[in-house]
LUMDREN-538091 format. One record per residue (C-alpha): residue in one letter; residue number from 1; z, x, y. Coordinates in Angstrom, 3 decimals, decimal comma. Layout:
BEGIN
[site a; NUM; [Z; X; Y]]
...
% end
This chain:
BEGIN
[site x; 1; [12,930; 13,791; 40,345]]
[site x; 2; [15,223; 16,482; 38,563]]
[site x; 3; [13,794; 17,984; 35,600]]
[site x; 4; [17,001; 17,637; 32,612]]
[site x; 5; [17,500; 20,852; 30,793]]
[site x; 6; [16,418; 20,660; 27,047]]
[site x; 7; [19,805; 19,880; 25,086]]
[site x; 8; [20,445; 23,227; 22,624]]
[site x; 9; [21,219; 23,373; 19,254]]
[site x; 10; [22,175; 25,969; 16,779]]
[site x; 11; [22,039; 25,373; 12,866]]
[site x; 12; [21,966; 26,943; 9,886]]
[site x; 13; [19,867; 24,575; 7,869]]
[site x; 14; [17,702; 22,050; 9,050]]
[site x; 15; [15,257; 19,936; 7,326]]
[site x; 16; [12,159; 18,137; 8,738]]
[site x; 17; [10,679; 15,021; 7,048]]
[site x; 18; [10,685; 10,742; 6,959]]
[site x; 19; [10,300; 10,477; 3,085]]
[site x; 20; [13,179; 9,811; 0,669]]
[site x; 21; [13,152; 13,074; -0,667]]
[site x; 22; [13,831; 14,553; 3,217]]
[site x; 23; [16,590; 12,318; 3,127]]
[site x; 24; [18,310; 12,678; -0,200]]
[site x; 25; [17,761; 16,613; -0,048]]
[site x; 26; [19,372; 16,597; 3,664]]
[site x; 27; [22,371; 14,330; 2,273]]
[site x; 28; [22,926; 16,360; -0,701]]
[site x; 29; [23,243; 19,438; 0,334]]
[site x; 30; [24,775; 18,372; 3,680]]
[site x; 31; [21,611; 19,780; 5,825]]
[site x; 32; [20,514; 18,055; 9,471]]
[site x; 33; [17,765; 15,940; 9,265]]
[site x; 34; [14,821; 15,519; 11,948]]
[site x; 35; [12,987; 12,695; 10,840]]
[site x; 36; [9,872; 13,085; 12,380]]
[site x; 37; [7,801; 9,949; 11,747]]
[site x; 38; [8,529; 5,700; 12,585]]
[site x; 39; [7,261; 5,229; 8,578]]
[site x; 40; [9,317; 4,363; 6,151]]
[site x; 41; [9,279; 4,284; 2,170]]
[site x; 42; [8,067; 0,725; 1,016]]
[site x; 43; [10,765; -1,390; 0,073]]
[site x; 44; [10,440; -5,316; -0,465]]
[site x; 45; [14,039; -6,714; 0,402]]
[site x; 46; [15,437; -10,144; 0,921]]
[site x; 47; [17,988; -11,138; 3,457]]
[site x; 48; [19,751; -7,883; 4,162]]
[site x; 49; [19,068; -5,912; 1,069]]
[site x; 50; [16,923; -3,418; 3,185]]
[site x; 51; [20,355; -1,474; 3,785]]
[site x; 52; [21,248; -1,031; -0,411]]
[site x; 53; [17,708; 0,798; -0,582]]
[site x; 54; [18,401; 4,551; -1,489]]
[site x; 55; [16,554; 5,663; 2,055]]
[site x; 56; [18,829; 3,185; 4,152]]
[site x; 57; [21,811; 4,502; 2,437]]
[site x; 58; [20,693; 8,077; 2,741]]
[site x; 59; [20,339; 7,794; 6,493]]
[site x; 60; [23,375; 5,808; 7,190]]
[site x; 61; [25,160; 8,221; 5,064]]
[site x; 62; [23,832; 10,812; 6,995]]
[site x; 63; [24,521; 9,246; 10,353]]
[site x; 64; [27,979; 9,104; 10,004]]
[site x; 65; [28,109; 12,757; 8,478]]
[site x; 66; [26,218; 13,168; 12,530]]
[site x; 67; [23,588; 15,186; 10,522]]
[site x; 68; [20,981; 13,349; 12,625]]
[site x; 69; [21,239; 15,193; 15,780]]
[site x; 70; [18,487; 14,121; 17,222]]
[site x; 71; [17,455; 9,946; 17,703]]
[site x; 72; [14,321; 8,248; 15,860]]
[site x; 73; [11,290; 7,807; 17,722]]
[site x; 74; [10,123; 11,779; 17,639]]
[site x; 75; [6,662; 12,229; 19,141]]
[site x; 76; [5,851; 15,746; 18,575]]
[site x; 77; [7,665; 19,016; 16,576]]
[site x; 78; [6,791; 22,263; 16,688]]
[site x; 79; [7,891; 25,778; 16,973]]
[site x; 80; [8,766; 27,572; 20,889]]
[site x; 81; [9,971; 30,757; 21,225]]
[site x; 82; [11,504; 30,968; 17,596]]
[site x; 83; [12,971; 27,495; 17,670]]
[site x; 84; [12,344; 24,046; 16,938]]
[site x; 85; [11,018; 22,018; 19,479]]
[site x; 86; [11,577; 18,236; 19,421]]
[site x; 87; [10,448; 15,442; 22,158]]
[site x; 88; [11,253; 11,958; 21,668]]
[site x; 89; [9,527; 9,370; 23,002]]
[site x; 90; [11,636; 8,558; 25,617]]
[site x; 91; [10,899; 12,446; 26,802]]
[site x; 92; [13,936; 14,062; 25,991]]
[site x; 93; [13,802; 17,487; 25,252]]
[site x; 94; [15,396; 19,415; 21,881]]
[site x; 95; [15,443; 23,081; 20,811]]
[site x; 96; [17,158; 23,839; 18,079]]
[site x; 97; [18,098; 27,605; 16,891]]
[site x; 98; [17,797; 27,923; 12,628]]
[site x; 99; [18,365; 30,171; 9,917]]
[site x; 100; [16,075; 28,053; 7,645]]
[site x; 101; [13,364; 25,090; 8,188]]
[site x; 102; [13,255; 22,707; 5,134]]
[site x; 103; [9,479; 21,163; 5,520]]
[site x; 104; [8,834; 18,134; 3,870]]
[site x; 105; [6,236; 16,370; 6,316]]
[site x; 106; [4,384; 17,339; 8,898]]
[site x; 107; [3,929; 14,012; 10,462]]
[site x; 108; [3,356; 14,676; 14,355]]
[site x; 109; [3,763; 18,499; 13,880]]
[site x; 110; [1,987; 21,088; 15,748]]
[site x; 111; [2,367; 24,748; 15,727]]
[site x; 112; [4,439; 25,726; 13,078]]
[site x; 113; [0,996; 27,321; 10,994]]
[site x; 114; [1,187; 24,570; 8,344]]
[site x; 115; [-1,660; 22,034; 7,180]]
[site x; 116; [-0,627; 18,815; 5,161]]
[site x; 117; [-3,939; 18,487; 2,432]]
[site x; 118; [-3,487; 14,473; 1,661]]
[site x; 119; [-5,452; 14,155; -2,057]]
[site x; 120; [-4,384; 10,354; -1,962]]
[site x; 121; [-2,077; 7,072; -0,697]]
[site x; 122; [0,812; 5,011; -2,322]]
[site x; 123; [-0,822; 1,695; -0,888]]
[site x; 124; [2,087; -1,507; -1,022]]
[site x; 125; [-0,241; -5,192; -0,566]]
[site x; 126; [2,125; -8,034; 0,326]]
[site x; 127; [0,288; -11,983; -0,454]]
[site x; 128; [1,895; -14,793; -0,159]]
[site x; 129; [1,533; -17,503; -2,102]]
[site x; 130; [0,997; -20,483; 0,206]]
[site x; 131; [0,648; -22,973; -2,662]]
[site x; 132; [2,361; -23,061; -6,763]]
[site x; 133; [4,947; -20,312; -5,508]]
[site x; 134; [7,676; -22,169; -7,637]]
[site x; 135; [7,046; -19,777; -10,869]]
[site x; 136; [10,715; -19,530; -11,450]]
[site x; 137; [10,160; -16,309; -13,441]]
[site x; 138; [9,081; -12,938; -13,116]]
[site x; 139; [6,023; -11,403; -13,954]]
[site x; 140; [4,521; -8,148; -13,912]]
[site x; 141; [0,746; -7,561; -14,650]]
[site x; 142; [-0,525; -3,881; -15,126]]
[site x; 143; [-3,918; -3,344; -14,718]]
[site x; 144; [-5,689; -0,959; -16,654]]
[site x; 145; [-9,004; 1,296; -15,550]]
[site x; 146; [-8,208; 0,127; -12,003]]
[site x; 147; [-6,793; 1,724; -8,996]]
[site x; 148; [-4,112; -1,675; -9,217]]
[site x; 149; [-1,691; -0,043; -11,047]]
[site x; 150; [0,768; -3,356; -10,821]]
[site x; 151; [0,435; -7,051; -9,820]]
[site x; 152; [4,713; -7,545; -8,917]]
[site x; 153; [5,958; -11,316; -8,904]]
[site x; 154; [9,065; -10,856; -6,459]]
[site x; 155; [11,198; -13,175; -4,944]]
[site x; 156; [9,824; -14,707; -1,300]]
[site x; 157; [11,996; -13,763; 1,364]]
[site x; 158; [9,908; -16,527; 3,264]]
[site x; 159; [12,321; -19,501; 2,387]]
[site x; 160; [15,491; -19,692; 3,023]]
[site x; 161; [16,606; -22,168; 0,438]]
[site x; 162; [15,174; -19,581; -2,387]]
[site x; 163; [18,738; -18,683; -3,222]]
[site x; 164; [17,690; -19,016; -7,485]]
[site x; 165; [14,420; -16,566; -6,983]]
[site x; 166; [12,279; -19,481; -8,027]]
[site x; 167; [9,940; -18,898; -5,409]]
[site x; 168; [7,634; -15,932; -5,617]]
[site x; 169; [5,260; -13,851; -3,771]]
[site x; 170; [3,291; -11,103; -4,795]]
[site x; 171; [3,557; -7,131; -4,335]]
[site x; 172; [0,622; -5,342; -5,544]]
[site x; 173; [1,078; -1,504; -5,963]]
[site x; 174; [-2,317; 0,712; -5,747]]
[site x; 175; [-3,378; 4,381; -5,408]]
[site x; 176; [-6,280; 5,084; -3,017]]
[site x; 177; [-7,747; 8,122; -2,379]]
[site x; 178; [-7,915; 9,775; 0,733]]
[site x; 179; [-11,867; 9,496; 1,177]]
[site x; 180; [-11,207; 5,604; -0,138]]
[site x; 181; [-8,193; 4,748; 1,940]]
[site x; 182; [-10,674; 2,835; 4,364]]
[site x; 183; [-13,661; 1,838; 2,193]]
[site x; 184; [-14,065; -1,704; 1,800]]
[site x; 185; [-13,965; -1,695; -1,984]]
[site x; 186; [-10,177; -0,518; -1,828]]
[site x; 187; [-9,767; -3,065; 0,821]]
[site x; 188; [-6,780; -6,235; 0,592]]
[site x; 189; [-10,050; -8,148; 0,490]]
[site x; 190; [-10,918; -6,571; -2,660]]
[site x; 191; [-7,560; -6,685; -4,082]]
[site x; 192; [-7,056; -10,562; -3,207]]
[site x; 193; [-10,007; -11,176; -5,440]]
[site x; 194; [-9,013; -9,068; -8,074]]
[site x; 195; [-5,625; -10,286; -8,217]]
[site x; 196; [-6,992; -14,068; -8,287]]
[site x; 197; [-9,466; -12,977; -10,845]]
[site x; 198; [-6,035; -11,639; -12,865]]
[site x; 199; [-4,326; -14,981; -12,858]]
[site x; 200; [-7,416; -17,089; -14,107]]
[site x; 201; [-6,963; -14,107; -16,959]]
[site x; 202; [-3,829; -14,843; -17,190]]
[site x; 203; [-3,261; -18,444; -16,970]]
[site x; 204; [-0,744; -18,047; -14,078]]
[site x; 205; [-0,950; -21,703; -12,317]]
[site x; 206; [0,747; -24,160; -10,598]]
[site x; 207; [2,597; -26,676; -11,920]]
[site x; 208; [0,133; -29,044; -11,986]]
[site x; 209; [-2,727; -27,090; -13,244]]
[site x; 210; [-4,287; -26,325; -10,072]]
[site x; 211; [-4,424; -22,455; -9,429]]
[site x; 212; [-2,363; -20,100; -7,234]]
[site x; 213; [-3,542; -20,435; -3,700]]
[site x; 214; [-2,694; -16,804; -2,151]]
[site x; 215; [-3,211; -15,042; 1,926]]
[site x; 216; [-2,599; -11,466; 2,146]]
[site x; 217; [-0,009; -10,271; 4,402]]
[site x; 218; [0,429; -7,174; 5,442]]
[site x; 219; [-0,385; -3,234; 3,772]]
[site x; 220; [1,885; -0,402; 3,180]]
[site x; 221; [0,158; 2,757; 2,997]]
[site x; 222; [1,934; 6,216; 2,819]]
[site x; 223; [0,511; 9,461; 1,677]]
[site x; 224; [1,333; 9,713; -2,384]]
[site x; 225; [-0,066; 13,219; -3,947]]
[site x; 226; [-0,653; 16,356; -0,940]]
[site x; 227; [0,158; 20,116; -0,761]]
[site x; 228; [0,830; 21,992; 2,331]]
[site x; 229; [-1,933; 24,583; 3,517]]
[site x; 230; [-0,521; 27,471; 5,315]]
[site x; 231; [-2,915; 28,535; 8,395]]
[site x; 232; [-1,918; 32,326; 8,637]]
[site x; 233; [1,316; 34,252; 8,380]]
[site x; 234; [4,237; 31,931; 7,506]]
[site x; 235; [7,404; 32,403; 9,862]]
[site x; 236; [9,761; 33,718; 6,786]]
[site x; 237; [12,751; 31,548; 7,927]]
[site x; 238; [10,292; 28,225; 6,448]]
[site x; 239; [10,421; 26,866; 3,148]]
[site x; 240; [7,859; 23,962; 1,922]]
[site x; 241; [8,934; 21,246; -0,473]]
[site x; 242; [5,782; 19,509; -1,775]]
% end
């Protein structure tokens, strides 16, 4: 099989992170953006809201500025030979020549003598509430000497007929650790029994007296508070945003 040749870039600025401040840096100052990671900022939406979020519009502003030269899906980024070396998944081959190297993550990076210290996680818990979700209000609860730091009554993008909002579902928003990202007491376990504990507190039933009956449905964990860690002598053409 023939081997492609790598496809070649040359810019002057290029910037190199998935978070929303990658994104609104590259779009402000009219930079390209490698987004080097398949995660994405938390953002509960319902029906097609997802594209008025401030990263969707960042990238699809982007996109059509073609400041996204190279497609999602990156699997690894580092530096060859002076330049920036991307491969997608799909095994296609990138170098691109720079002046300077904006470095915001360092998700799937390797070799550009840069370590990313996490300290702790922005954790997102989604629960649905499979019985009383007809609050037709909303309600925020905030937690105090806990890692909860909110208990969010949104609208359920579960039904379609919930054109009003009346039905609800719950966002909790938490900071973990990095040594208690995986330990059971940080666990959705833990936090579906804390929040149920929270709406006995709070009187937040059903209708007809009975309480909320809740199921946890997915996490949303990205990294929250980290520094970058230089591993030797720092190629002078790269500048870290923490």
């Amino acid at each position: 099989m023939m081997k492609l040749p790598p496809l070649e870039y040359t810019f002057d600025n290029v910037v190199l992170g998935w978070r929303e401040e990658a994104v609104s840096f590259a779009r402000e100052h009219g930079y390209h953006l490698i987004v080097n990671s398949d995660q994405r900022p938390f953002h509960h939406f319902v029906g097609y809201q997802d594209i008025k979020s401030k990263w969707y519009e960042g990238i699809f502003d982007l996109g059509m500025r073609s400041l996204l030269p190279v497609p999602f899906d990156v699997q690894t980024v580092g530096l060859d030979e002076g330049k920036l070396k991307v491969v997608t998944q799909g095994n296609t081959k990138v170098m691109i020549s720079f002046n300077k190297l904006h470095i915001f993550d360092l998700d799937n990076c390797g070799n550009v003598a840069v370590d990313e210290v996490i300290k702790d996680y922005l954790v997102h818990d989604m629960f649905d509430i499979t019985a009383g979700s007809r609050l037709g209000r909303d309600i925020i609860l905030r937690p105090v000497n806990s890692f909860v730091e909110a208990i969010n009554f949104v609208t359920s993008n579960r039904i379609d007929r919930n054109t009003s909002g009346d039905f609800k579902d719950i966002v909790v928003r938490s900071v973990i650790s990095q040594e208690d990202i995986k330990a059971f007491d940080y666990s959705d376990t833990v936090v579906r029994i804390f929040i149920e504990r929270k709406l006995k507190e709070h009187e937040i039933k059903q209708a007809n007296g009975r309480s909320l009956k809740i199921r946890h449905s997915y996490r949303h964990a990205v990294k929250n508070t980290f520094h970058f860690k230089p591993l030797g002598d720092l190629d002078e053409r790269i500048i870290l945003h923490e």
